[in-house]
C-alpha positions as CSV (number, residue, x, y, z in Angstrom):
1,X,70.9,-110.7,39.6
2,X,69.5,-107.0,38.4
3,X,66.6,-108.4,37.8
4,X,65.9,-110.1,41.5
5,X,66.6,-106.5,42.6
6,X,64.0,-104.9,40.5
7,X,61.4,-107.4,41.9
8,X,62.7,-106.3,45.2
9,X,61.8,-102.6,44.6
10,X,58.0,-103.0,42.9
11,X,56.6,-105.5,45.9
12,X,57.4,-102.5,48.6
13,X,55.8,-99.8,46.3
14,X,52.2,-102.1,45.7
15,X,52.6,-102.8,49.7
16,X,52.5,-99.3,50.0
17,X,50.0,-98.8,47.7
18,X,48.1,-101.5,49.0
19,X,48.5,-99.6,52.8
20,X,47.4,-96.3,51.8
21,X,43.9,-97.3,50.0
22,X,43.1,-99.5,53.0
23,X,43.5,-96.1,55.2
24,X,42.5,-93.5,52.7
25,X,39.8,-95.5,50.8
26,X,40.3,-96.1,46.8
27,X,40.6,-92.7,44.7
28,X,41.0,-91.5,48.8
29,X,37.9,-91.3,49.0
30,X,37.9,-91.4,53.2
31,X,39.9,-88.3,53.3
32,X,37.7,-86.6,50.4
33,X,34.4,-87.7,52.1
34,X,35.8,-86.0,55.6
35,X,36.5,-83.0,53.9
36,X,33.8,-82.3,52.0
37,X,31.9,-83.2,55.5
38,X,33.7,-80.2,57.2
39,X,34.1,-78.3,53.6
40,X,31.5,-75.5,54.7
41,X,33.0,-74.7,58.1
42,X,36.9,-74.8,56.4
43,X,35.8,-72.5,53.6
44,X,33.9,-69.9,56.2
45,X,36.8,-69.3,58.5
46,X,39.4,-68.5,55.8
47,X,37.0,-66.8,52.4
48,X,37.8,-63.2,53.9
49,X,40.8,-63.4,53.9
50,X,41.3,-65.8,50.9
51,X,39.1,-63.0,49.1
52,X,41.3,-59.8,50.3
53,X,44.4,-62.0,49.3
54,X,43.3,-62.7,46.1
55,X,42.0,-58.6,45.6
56,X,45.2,-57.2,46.5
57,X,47.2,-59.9,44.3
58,X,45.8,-59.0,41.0
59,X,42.3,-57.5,42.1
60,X,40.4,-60.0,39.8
61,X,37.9,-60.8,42.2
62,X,36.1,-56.7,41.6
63,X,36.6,-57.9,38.1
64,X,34.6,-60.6,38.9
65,X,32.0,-59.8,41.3
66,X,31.3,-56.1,39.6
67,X,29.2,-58.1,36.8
68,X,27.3,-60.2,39.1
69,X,26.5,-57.6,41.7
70,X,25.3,-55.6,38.4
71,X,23.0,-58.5,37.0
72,X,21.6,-58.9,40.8
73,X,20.4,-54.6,41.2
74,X,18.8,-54.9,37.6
75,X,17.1,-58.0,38.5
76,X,16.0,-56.5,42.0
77,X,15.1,-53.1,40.3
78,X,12.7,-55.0,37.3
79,X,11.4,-57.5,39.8
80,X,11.4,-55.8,43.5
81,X,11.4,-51.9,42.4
82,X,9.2,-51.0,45.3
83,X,11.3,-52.8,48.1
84,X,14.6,-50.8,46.4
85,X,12.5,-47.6,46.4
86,X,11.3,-48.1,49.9
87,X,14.9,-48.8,50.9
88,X,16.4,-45.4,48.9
89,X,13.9,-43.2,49.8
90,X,16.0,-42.0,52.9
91,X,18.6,-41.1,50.4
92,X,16.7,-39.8,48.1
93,X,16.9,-36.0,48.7
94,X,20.5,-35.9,49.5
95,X,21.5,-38.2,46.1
96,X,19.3,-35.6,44.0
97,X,20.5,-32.4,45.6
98,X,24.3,-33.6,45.5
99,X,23.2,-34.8,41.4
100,X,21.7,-31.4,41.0
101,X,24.8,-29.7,42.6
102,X,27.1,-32.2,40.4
103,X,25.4,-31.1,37.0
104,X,25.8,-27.3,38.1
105,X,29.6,-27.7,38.2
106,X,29.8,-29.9,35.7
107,X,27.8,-27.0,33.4
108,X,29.5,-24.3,34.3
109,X,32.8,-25.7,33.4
110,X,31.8,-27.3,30.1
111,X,30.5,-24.0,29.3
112,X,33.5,-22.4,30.4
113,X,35.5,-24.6,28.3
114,X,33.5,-24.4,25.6
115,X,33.8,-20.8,25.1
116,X,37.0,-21.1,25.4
117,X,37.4,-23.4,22.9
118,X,34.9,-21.6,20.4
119,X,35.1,-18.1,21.0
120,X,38.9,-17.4,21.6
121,X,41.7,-17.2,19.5
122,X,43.3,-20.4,20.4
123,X,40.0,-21.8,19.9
124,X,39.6,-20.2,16.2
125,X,42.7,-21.4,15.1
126,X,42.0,-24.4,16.5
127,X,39.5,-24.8,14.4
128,X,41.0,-23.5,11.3
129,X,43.6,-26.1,11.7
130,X,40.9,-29.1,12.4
131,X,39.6,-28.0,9.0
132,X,43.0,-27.8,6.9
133,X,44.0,-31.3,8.6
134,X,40.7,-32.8,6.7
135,X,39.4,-34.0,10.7
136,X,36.9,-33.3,13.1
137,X,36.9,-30.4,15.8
138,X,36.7,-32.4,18.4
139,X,39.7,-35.0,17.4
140,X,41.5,-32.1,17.2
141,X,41.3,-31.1,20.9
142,X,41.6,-34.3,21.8
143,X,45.4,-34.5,19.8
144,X,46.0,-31.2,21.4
145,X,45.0,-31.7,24.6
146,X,46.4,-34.9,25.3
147,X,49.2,-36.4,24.7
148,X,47.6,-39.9,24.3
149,X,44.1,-41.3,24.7
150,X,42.6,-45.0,24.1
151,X,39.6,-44.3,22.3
152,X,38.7,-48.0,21.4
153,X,39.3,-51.2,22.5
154,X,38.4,-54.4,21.1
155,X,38.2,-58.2,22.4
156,X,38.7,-60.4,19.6
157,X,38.8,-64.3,19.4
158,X,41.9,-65.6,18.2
159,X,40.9,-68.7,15.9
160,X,37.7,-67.1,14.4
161,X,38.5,-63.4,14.3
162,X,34.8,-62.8,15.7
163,X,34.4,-59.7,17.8
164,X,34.0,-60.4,21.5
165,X,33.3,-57.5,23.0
166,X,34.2,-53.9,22.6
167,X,34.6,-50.2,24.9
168,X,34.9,-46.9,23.8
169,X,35.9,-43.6,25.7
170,X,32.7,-41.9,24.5
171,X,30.4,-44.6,24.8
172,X,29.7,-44.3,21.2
173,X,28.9,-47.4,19.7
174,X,31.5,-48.3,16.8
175,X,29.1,-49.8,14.2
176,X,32.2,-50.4,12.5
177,X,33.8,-53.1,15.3
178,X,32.6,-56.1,13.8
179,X,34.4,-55.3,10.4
180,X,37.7,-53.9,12.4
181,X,38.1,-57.0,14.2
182,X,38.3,-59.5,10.7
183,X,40.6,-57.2,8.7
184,X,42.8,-57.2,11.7
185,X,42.5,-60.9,12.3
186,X,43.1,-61.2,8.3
187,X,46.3,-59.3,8.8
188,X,47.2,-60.9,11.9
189,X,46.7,-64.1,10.0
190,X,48.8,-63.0,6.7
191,X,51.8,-61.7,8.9
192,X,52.1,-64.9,10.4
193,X,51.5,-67.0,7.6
194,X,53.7,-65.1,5.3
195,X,56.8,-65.0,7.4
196,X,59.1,-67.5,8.8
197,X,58.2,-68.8,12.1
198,X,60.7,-67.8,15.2
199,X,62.8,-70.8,16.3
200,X,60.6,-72.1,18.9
201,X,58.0,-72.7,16.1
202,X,55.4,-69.3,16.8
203,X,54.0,-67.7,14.3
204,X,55.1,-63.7,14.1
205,X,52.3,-61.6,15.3
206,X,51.2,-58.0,15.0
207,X,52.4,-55.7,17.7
208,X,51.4,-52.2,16.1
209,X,49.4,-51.0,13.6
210,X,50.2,-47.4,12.7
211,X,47.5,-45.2,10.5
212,X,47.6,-41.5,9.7
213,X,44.6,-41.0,12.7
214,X,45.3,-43.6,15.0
215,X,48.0,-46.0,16.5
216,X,46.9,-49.6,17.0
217,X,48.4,-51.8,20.0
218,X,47.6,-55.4,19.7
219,X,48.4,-57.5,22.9
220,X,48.0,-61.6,21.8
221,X,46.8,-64.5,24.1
222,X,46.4,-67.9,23.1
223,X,42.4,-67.9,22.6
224,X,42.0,-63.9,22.0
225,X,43.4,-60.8,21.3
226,X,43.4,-57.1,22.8
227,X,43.6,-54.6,20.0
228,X,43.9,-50.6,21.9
229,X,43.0,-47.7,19.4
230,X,45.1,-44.6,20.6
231,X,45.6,-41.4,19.3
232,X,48.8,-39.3,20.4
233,X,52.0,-41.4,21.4
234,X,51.5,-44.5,23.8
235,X,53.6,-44.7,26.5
236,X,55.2,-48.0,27.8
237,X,52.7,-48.5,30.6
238,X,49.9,-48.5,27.8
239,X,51.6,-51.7,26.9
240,X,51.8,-53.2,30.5
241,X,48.2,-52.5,31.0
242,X,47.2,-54.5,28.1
243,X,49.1,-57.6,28.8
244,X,47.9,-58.0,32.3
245,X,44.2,-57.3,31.1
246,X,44.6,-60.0,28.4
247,X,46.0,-62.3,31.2
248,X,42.8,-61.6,33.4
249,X,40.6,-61.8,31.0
250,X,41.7,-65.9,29.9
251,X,41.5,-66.4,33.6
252,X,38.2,-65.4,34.2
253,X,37.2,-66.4,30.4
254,X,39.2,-69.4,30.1
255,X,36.4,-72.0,29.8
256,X,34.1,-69.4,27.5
257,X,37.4,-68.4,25.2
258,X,38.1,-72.4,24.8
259,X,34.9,-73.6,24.0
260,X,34.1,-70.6,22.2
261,X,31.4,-71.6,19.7
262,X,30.5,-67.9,17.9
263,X,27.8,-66.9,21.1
264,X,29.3,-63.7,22.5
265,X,27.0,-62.7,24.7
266,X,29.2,-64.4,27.7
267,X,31.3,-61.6,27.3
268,X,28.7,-58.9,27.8
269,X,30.3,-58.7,31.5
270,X,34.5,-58.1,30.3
271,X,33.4,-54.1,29.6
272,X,34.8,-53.5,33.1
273,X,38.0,-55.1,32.3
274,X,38.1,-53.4,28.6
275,X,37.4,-50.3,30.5
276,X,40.6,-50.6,32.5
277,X,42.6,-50.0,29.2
278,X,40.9,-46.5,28.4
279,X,43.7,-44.6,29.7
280,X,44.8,-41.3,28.8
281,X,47.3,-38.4,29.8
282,X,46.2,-34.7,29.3
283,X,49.8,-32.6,27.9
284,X,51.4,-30.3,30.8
285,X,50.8,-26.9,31.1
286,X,52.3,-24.2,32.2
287,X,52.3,-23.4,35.8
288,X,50.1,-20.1,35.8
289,X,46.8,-19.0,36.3
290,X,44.3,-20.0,34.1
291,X,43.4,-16.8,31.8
292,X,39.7,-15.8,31.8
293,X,38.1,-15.7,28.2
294,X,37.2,-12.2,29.1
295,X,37.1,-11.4,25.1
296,X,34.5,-14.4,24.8
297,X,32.8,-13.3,28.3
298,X,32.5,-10.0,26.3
299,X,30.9,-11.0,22.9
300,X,28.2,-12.6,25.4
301,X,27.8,-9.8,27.1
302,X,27.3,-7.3,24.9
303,X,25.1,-10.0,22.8
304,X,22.8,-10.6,25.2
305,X,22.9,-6.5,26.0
306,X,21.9,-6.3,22.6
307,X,18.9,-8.1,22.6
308,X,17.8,-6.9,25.8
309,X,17.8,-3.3,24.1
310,X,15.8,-4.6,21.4
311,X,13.5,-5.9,23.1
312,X,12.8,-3.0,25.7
313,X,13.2,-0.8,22.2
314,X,9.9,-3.2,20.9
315,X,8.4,-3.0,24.0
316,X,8.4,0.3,24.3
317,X,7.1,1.0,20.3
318,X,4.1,-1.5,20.9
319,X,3.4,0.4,24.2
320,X,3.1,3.8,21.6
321,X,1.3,1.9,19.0
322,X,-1.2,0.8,22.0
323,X,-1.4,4.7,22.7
324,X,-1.7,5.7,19.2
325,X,-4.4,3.2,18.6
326,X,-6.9,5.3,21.1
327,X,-7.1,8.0,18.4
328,X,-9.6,5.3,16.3
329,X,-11.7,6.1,19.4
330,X,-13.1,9.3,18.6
331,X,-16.1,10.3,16.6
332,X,-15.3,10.3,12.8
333,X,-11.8,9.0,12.6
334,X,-10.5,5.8,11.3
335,X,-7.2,4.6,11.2
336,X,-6.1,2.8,8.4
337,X,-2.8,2.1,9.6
338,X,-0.3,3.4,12.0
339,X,3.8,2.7,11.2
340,X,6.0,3.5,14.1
341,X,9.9,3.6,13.0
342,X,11.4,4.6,16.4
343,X,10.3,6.7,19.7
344,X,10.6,9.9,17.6
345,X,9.4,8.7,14.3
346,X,5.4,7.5,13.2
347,X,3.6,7.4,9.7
348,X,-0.4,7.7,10.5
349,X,-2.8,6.7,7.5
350,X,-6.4,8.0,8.9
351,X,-10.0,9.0,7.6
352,X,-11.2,11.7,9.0
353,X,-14.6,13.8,9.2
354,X,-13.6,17.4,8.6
355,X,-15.7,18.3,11.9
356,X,-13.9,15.8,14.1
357,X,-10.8,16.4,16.0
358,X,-7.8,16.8,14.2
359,X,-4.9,14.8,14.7
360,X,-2.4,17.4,16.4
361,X,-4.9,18.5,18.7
362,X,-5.6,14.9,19.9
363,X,-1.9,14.3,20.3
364,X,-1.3,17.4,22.5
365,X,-4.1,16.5,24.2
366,X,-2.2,13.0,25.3
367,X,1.1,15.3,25.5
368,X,3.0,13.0,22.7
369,X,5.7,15.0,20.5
370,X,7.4,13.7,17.8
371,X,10.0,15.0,15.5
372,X,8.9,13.4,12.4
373,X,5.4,13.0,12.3
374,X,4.1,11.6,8.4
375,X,0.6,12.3,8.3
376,X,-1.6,10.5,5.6
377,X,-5.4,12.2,5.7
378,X,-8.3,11.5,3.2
379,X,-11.7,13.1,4.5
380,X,-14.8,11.0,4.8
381,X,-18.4,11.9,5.7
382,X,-19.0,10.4,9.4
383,X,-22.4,9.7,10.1
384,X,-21.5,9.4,14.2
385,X,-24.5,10.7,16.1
386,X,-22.1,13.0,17.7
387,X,-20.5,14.7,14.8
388,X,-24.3,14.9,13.2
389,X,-25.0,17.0,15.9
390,X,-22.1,19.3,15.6
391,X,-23.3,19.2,11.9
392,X,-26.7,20.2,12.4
393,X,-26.0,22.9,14.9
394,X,-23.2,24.6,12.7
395,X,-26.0,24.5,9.8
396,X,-29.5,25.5,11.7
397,X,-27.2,28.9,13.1
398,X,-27.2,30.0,9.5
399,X,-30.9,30.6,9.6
400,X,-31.9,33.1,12.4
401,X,-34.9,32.7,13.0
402,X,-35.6,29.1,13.1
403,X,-34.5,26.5,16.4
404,X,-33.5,23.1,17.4
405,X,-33.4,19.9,19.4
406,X,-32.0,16.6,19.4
407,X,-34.4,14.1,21.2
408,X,-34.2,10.3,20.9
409,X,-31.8,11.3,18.0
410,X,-34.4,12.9,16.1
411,X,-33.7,17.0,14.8
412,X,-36.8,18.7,16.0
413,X,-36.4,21.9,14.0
414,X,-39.0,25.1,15.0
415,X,-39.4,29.1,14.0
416,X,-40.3,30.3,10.4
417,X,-38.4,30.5,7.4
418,X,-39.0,31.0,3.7
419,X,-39.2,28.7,1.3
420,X,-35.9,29.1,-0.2
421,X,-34.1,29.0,2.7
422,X,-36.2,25.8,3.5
423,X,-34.8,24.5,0.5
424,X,-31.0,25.1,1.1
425,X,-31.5,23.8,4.7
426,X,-32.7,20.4,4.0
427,X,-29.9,20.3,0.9
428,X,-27.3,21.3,3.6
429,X,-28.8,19.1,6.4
430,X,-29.0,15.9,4.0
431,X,-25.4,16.1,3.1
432,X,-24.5,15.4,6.5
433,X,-27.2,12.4,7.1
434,X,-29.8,14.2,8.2
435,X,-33.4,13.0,6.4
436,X,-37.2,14.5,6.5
437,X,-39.5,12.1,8.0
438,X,-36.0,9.6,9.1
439,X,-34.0,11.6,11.7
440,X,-35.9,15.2,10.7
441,X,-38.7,16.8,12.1
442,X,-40.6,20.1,10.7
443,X,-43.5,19.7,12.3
444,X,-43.1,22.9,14.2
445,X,-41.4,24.9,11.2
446,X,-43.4,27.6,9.6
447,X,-42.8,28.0,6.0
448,X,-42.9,31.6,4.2
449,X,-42.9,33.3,0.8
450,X,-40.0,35.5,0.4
451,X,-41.6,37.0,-2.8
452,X,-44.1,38.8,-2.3
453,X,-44.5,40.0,-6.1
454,X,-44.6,36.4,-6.9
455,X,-47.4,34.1,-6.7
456,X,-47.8,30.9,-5.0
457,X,-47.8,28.6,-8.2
458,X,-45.2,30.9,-9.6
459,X,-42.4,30.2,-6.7
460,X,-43.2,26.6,-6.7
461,X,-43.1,26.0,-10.2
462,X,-39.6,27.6,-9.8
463,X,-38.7,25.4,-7.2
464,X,-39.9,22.7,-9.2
465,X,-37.6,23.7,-11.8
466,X,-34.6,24.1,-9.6
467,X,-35.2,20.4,-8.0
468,X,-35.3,18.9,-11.2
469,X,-32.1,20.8,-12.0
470,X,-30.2,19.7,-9.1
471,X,-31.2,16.1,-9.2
472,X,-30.3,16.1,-13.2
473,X,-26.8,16.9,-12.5
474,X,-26.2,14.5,-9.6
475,X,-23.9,11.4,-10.6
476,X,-22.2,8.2,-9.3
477,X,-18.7,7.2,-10.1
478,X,-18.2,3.8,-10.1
479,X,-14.7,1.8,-10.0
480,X,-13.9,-1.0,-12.9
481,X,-16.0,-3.6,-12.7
482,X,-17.8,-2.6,-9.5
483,X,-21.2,-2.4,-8.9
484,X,-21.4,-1.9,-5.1
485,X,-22.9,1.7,-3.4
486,X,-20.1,2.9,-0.9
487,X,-20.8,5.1,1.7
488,X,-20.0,8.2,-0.2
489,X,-22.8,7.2,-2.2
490,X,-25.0,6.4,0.4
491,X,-24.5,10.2,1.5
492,X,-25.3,11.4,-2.4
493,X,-28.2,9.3,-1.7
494,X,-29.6,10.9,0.9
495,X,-29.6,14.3,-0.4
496,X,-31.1,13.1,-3.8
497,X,-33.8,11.2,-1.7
498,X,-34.2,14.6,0.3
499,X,-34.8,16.7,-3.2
500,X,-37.2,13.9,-4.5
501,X,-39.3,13.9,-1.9
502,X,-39.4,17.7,-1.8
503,X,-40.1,17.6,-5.4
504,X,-42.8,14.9,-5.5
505,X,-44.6,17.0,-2.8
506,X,-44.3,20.0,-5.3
507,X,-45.6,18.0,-7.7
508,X,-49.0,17.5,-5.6
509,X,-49.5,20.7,-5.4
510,X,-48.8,21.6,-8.7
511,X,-51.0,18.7,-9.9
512,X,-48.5,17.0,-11.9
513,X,-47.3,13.4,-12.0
514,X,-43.0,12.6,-11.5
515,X,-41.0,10.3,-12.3
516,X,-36.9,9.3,-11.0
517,X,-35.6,8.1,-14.5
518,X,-32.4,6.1,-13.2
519,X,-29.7,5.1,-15.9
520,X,-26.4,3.1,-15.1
521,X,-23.7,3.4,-17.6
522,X,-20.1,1.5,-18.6
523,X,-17.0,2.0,-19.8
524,X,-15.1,0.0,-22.7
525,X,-13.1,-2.2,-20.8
526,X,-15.0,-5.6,-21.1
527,X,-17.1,-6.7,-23.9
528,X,-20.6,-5.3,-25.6
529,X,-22.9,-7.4,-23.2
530,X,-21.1,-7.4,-19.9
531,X,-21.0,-3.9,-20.1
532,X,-25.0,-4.0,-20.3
533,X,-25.0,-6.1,-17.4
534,X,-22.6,-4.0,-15.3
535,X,-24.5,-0.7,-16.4
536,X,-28.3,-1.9,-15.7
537,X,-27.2,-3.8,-12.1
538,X,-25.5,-0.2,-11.3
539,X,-29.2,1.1,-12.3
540,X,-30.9,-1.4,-10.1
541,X,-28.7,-1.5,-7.3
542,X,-28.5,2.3,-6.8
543,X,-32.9,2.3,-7.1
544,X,-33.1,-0.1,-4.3
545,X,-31.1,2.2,-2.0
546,X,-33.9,4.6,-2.7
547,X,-36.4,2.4,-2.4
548,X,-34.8,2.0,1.1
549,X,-34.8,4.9,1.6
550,X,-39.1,5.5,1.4
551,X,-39.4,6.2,-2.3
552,X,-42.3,4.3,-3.9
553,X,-41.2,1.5,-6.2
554,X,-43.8,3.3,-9.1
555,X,-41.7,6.8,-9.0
556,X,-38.5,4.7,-10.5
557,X,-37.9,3.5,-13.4
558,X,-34.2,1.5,-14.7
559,X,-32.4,1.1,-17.5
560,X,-28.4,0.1,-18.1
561,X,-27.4,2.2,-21.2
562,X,-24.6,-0.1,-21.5
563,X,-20.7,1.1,-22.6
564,X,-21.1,4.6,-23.9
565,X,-18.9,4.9,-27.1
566,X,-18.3,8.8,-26.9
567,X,-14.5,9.7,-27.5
568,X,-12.6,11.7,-24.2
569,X,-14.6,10.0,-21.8
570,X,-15.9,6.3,-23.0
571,X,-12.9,5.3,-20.1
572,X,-14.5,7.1,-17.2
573,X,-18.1,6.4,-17.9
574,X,-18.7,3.9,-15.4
575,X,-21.4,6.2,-14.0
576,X,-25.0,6.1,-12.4
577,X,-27.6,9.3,-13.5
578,X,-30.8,10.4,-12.7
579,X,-33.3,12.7,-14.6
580,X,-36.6,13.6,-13.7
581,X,-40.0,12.9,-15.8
582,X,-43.3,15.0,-15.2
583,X,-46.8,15.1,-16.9
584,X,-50.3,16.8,-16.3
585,X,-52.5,14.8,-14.2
């Protein structure tokens, strides 16, 4: 009888079976082909609000739109940029003025807080405790400013321990994720395989992870975990957060987490989610008004007052070394070098001519004081037309009854004088540059005996005398190892050239034949045969000066005597001398 009854029941249900694929097609495949028909207009009139339903439930669909609406700009930017630009120029100005206004603020504050931080009190022993603690400056803030902060956050999968993805709060990347994620995993794994298993059969699982830096939240899913890096204490809602990101995350991930296969790159779009979970809370402070670092403000200020008084202070001594520099300007002075210590305070190293102006008198003349004033002068012979001049008209007033001109820079001297004081004149006047038959002219000078007793041969065979004398006791000094003529020379030069022409003039009229005997000499600082050398290029250099100078090649003869071994002054014999040779014609 039961089983007649059983019978009874199964023919009604494959009736009704039977019934409903006749009207709804097998698999219903009449009402699925009707909706699909009608699927476009159904979806249109209800996504809206589906969407905003769905938004304000859990707000996953941001979450999931963010990354597409990301990947469709930078696709539009590398492909269309023109049509973007065309499209922004509008906005342009006002985006880059507000940026530029943004930055300002942003400056000034971080500026503000920086000195703060750096410059105060707080901020020094800030630092002094960052050091003892063995940490960073900037960790430190952060553990005194806040009173927690997530500065990591890592995505790991579950069965492999491979890092997933990863978010930081100062979008440093942590070249050290990859390695955090498998010793966490390896823990993970070793806590639950090493402990007994809760009654429903799960294995225990890390919660927290506590190090001397850092406090590590772990928030398990079935395919990943959520591991939070925080300094400070986490609060409660830290933990909340976590679990509901690791929810959205395997439901948008769900197929990519379960058919994970070691490819990560699908979850290059779960920062935004990751970035939910970098949450922080700054400590409370008091309720008053924010101090100004006025003692940091200060050291700035007086800092940059600093420099801007040094720099007005080396302003203003380049501005007096400019001035002082004009005194190189005049006829017969040189500077060598000009120090200037302060406004009140210069060191001048100069040549000067003895006929130019002197130093004092040029600085009075530019009204400049100073109440040190160091003062280095070594005397040199200036052969500046305008100083020659001065020269020559100082020396021609000695001698009363003779005149002169300057013209094309050529002394014309006229009058009479005698023969003597003919011969002191050109001695004087070719110590200062001046030269017979160069820049000297006695065409018009009348030349007298001044001793009447005396007769003609007589007084020239005296003068003869004398010229050899003064030419016999004229030297040249050299320094070691030098065999150059300087321009003190070149002036010793001159007046010797002046005698030797004199003298070979005598020498006509006397009827003799002369001769300039020039020797060079050396000390004993080098060896036998260098000192030869030395001595006879002295010899040679100093006769081709005269030879420059219009004496004939056949009035000189050279010869180097080499070192002169004669005790007192073998060390100070570096020397060039002449002497004078004369015979009967």
């Amino acid at each position: 009888m039961p089983k007649s009854t059983s019978t009874e029941q199964v023919e009604p249900q494959q009736e009704l079976e039977q019934l409903r694929t006749l009207i709804l097609g097998e698999d219903h495949q009449l009402v699925t082909r009707a909706i699909k028909k009608n699927a476009r207009a159904v979806v249109s009139d209800v996504l809206t609000e589906a969407l905003h339903d769905r938004e304000t439930k859990d707000g996953s669909v941001n979450k999931v739109l963010l990354p597409l609406v990301q990947n469709a700009v930078e696709d539009s930017v590398t492909h269309h940029s023109d049509r973007l630009i065309s499209s922004l120029y509008p906005l342009m100005g006002s985006l880059v003025r507000k940026s530029v206004a943004a930055f300002l603020t942003d400056f000034m504050e971080k500026t503000n807080q920086l000195l703060e931080n750096s410059l105060t009190i707080k901020g020094l022993k800030w630092r002094f405790s960052a050091w003892r603690a063995g940490i960073s400056f900037s960790q430190y803030i952060a553990s005194q400013t806040f009173v927690y902060r997530v500065e990591h956050v890592f995505l790991i999968h579950h069965e492999t321990g491979l890092l997933l993805n990863s978010v930081s709060f100062d979008n440093h990347d942590n070249s050290n994720a990859d390695v955090i994620s498998s010793m966490l995993s390896a823990i993970n794994d070793f806590i639950g395989d090493s402990f007994s298993q809760s009654p429903e059969g799960m294995k225990e699982q890390l919660q927290t992870v506590t190090t001397e830096s850092f406090t590590l939240l772990l928030k398990p899913g079935p395919n990943a975990i959520l591991v939070a890096a925080v300094t400070g204490n986490p609060p409660q809602s830290l933990s909340h957060q976590l679990q509901i990101t690791i929810e959205s995350l395997h439901t948008i991930y769900a197929n990519e987490l379960s058919e994970f296969d070691g490819d990560n790159s699908s979850f290059d779009n779960a920062d935004n989610l990751l970035r939910d979970c970098l949450l922080a809370e700054e400590k409370s402070t008091e309720t008053k008004k924010k101090k100004v670092p006025w003692f940091a403000w200060l050291a700035v200020t007086l800092f940059l007052a600093l420099i801007a008084s040094r720099i007005n202070l080396w302003h203003s001594l380049e501005q007096l070394k400019t001035q002082l520099n004009e005194l190189g300007q005049q006829p017969g002075v040189i500077i060598q070098h000009i120090n200037v210590i302060n406004n009140d305070n210069v060191e001048i190293n100069i040549l000067r001519d003895p006929d130019a102006i002197t130093v004092q008198e040029w600085l009075d003349s530019k009204k400049l004081t100073f109440t040190q004033l160091t003062l280095n002068e070594r005397l040199y012979l200036s052969l500046d037309q305008k100083l020659i001049e001065v020269k020559a008209k100082k020396i021609t007033a000695q001698f009363k009854k003779i005149s002169s001109q300057w013209k094309d820079d050529i002394l014309i001297v006229t009058g009479e004088i005698d023969s003597t004081s003919l011969d002191t004149l050109l001695d004087q006047l070719a110590k200062v540059g001046i030269i017979n038959q160069k820049n000297l002219n006695l065409s018009g000078l009348k030349v007298t005996n001044n001793q009447e007793a005396s007769s003609p041969v007589q007084i020239k065979q005296q003068v003869f005398q004398d010229l050899i004398g003064k030419i016999s006791t004229i030297q040249l000094s050299f320094d070691v190892s030098s065999e150059e003529i300087t321009a003190t020379m070149q002036q010793t030069l001159n007046q010797l050239y002046q005698q030797f022409t004199l003298l070979n003039k005598l020498a006509e009229e006397l009827n003799l034949n002369v001769g300039l005997i020039i020797m060079g000499s050396s000390d004993n600082s080098g060896s036998t045969k260098t000192n030869k050398n030395i001595s006879l290029k002295r010899a040679e250099n100093t006769a081709n000066t005269l030879k420059q100078l219009g004496i004939a090649d056949e009035k000189i003869f050279t010869t180097g005597l080499g070192q002169l071994d004669i005790e007192k002054v073998n060390n100070t014999s570096r020397k060039v001398m002449f002497n004078v040779i004369y015979v009967n014609k």
